[in-house]
C-alpha positions as CSV (number, residue, x, y, z in Angstrom):
1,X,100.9,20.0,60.3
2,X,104.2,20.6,59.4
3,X,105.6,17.5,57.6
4,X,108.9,17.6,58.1
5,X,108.4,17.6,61.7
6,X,106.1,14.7,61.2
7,X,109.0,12.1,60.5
8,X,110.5,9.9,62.9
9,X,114.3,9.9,62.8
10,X,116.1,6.7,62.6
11,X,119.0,6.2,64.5
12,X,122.3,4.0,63.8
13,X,123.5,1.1,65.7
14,X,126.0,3.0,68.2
15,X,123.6,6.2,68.7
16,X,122.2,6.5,72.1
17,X,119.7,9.3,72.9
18,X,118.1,10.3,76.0
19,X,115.3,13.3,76.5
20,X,114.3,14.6,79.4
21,X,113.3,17.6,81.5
22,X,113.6,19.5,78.3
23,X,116.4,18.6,76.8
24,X,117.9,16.3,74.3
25,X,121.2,14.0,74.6
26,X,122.4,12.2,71.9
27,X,126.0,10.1,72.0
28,X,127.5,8.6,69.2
29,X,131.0,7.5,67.8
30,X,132.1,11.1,66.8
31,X,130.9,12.9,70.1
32,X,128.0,14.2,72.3
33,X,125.7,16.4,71.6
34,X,123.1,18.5,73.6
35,X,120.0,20.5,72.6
36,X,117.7,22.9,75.0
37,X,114.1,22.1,73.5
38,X,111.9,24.8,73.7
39,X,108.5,24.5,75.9
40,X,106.6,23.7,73.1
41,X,107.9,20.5,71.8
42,X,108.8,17.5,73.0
43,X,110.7,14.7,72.2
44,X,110.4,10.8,72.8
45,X,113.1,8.4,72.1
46,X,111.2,4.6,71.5
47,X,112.6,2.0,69.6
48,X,115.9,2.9,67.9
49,X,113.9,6.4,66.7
50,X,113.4,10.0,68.1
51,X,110.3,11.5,67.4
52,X,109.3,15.4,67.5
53,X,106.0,16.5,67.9
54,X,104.2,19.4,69.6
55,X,101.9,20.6,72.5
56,X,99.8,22.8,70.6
57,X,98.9,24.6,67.2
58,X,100.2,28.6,68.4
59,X,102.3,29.5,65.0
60,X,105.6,29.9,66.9
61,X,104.9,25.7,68.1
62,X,104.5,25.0,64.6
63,X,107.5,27.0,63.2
64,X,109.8,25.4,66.2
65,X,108.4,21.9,64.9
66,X,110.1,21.1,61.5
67,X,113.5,23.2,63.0
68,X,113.7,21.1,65.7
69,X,113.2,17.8,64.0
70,X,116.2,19.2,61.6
71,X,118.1,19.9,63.9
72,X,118.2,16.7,65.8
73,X,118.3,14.7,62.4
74,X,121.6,16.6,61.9
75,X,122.9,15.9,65.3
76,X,122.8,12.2,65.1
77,X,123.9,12.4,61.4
78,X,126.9,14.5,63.5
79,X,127.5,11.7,66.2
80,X,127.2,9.3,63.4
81,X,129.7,10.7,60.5
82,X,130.3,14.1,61.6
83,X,130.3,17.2,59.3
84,X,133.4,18.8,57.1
85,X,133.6,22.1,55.4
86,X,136.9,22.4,53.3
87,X,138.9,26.2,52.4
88,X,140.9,26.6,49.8
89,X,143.6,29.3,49.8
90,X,144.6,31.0,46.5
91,X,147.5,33.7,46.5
92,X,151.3,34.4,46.9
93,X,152.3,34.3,49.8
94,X,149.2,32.8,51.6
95,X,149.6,29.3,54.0
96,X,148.2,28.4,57.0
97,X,149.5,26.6,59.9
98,X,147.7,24.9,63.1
99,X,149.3,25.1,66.5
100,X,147.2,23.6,69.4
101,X,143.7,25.4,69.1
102,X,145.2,28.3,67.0
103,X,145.3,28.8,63.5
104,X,147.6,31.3,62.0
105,X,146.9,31.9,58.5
106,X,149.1,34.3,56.3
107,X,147.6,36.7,54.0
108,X,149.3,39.1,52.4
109,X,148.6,41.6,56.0
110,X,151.6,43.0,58.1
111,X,150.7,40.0,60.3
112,X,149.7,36.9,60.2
113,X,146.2,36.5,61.3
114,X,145.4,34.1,64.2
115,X,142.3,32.3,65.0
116,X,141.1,30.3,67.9
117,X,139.8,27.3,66.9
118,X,136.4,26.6,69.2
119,X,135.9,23.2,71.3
120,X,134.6,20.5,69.3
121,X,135.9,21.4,66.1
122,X,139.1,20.3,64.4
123,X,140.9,22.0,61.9
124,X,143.6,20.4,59.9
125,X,146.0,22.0,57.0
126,X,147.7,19.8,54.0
127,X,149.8,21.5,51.8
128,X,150.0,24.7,53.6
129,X,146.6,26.2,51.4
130,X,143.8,23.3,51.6
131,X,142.0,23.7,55.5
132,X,139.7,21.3,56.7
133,X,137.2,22.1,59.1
134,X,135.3,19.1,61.1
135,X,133.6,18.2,63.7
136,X,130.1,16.5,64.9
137,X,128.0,19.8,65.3
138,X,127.1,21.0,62.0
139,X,126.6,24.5,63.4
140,X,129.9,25.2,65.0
141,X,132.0,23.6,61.7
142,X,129.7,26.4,59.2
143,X,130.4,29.0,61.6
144,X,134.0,28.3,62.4
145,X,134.5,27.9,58.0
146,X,132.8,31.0,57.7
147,X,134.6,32.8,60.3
148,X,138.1,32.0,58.5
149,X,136.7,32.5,55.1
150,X,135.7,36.0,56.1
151,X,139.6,37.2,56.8
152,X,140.4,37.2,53.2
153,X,136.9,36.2,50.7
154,X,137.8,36.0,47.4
155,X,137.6,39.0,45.6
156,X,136.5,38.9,41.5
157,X,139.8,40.4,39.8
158,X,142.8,38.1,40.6
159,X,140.9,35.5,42.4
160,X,143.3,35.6,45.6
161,X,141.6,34.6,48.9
162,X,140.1,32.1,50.8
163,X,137.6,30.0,49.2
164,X,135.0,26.9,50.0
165,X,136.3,23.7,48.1
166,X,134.5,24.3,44.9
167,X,133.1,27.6,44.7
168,X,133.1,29.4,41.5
169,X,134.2,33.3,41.4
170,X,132.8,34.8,39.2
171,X,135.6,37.1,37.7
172,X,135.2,40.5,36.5
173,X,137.7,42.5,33.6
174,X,140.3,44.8,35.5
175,X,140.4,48.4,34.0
176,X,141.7,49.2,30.4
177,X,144.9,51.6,30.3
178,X,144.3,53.8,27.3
């Protein structure tokens, strides 16, 4: 039995879900949130808790078991607080600015690159080099973070680039001119 899977997930006061027909709903102060559930799991909502179990013990029932239940803990944790991811820019010359559901990020290229923020995710700028990337789905705030990180990573020699809030580069010793 998988024990993750096992564990009821408790909801807040202002969480509503509903499952049915398989698929799960869950509303919350932050948003709405839907999830396809595969054939071989189901869910029941009873008493302020969702609970994941399977129909049977085929192995791809019981690897879909403990993802499942993570991944509705995560969406009402989503409707509830929501999720954040924040970038740091380091370089001359590198800002970013948001304009509707674009981001335009300068980087040192010809052009600025531009990137279409995706519904349900908010992105914010303070300072012109510190992003913010929010939003209730967990999934679409990593990927969205990941996709702007990937225009300009941080690379080991100057330590220009884009950079999760945090990280450490681990720096490496340029070349010796004799």
């Amino acid at each position: 039995m998988s024990r993750t899977g096992q564990k009821p997930i408790a909801m807040s006061t202002g969480v509503t879900a509903m499952a049915g027909q398989g698929r799960l709903t869950v509303k919350g102060p932050k948003g709405e949130l839907a999830l396809e559930l595969p054939a071989t799991i189901t869910v029941a909502v009873e008493g302020g808790q969702v609970k994941v179990a399977r129909t049977d013990d085929q192995p791809q029932a019981k690897a879909d078991h403990g993802t499942i239940r993570s991944i509705v803990a995560n969406m009402v944790e989503g409707v509830t607080k929501g999720y954040v991811r924040e970038l740091e820019m380091e370089g001359v010359g590198f800002k970013a600015s948001v304009q509707g559901q674009r981001l335009e990020i300068a980087l040192g290229y010809p052009a600025p690159v531009a990137y279409t923020i995706p519904d349900g995710v908010k992105v914010t700028v303070t300072d012109g080099t510190k992003l913010t990337v929010s939003g209730c789905d967990k999934q679409k705030v990593g990927d969205a973070a990941a996709s702007i990180r990937s225009f300009f990573p941080a690379e080991p020699y100057k330590g220009k680039g884009l950079r999760y809030k945090g990280e450490y580069v681990r720096r490496k010793v340029g070349k010796t001119v004799a």
